[in-house]
C-alpha positions in Angstrom: 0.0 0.0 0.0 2.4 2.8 1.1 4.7 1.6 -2.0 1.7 2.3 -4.2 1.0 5.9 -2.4 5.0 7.0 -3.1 4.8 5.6 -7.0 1.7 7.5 -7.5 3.4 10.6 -5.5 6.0 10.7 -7.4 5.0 10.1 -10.9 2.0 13.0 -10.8 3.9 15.7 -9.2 5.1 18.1 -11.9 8.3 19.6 -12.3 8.8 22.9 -10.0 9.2 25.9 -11.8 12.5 26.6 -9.9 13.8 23.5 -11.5 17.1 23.7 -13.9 15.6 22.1 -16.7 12.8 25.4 -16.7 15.2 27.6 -15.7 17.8 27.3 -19.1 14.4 27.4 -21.2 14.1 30.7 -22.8 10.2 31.6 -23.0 8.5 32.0 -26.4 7.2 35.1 -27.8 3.3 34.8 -27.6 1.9 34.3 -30.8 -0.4 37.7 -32.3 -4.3 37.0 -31.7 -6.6 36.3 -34.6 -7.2 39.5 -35.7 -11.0 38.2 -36.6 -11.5 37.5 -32.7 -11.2 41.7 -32.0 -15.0 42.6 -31.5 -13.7 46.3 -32.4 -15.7 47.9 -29.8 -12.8 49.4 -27.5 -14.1 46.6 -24.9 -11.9 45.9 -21.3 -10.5 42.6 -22.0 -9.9 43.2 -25.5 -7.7 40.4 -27.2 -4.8 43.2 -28.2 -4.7 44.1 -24.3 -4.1 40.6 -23.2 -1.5 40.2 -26.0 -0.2 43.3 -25.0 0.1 42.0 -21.2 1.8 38.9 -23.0 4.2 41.0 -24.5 5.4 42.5 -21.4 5.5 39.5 -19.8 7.6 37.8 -22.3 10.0 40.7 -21.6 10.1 40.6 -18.2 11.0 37.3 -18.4 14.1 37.3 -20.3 17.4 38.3 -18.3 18.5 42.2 -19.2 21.2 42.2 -16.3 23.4 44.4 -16.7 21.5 46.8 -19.6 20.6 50.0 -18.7 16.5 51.4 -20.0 17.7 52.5 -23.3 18.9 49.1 -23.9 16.4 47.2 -23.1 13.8 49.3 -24.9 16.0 48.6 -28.1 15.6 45.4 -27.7 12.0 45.7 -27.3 12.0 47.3 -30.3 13.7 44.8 -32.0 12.4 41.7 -30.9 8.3 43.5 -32.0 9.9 44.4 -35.5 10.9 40.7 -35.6 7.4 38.8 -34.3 4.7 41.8 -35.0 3.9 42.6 -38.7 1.2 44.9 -38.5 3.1 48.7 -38.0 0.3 50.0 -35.9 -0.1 46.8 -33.6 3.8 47.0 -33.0 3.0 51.1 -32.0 0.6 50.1 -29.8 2.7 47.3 -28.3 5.7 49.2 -28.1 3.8 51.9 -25.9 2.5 49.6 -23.4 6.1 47.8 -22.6 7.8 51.2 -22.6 5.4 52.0 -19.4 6.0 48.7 -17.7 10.1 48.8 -18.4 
């Protein structure tokens, strides 16, 4: 019985965040929306906010140690030109990271 309660312990626990194998992953940059799932009426939880908030955190996650804000925001720049298409989506994105850095 107990070995039965340690093999099922064990084998359903996930791997903690903390652990090295999640820590070398570097995190993805979030995919843009469908731009067919914006209602276009200016609502609260918009898609283009929450990609926005996905944005940021995509940034935040990545190690700038040792960069000072002018440096990181190039990279910002950067790294929207790369994933982000769309000139005024990237505008928009680009505002909403410069306030969070």
């Amino acid at each position: 019985m107990l070995r039965v309660l340690l093999r099922r312990r064990y084998t359903t626990s996930p791997i903690p965040p903390t652990h090295p194998a999640n820590l070398s992953r570097k995190p993805k940059f979030p995919e843009n929306p469908d731009p067919m799932s914006c209602c276009g009426s200016g609502c609260q939880n918009c898609v283009w906010i929450q990609y926005a908030e996905q944005v940021s955190d995509y940034f935040d996650k990545i190690a700038h140690t040792g960069k000072t804000k002018v440096d990181k925001f190039d990279s910002v720049k950067k790294a929207l030109k790369e994933h982000v298409p769309d000139a005024n989506l990237r505008a928009y994105l680009l505002m909403e990271v410069k306030m969070k850095l």
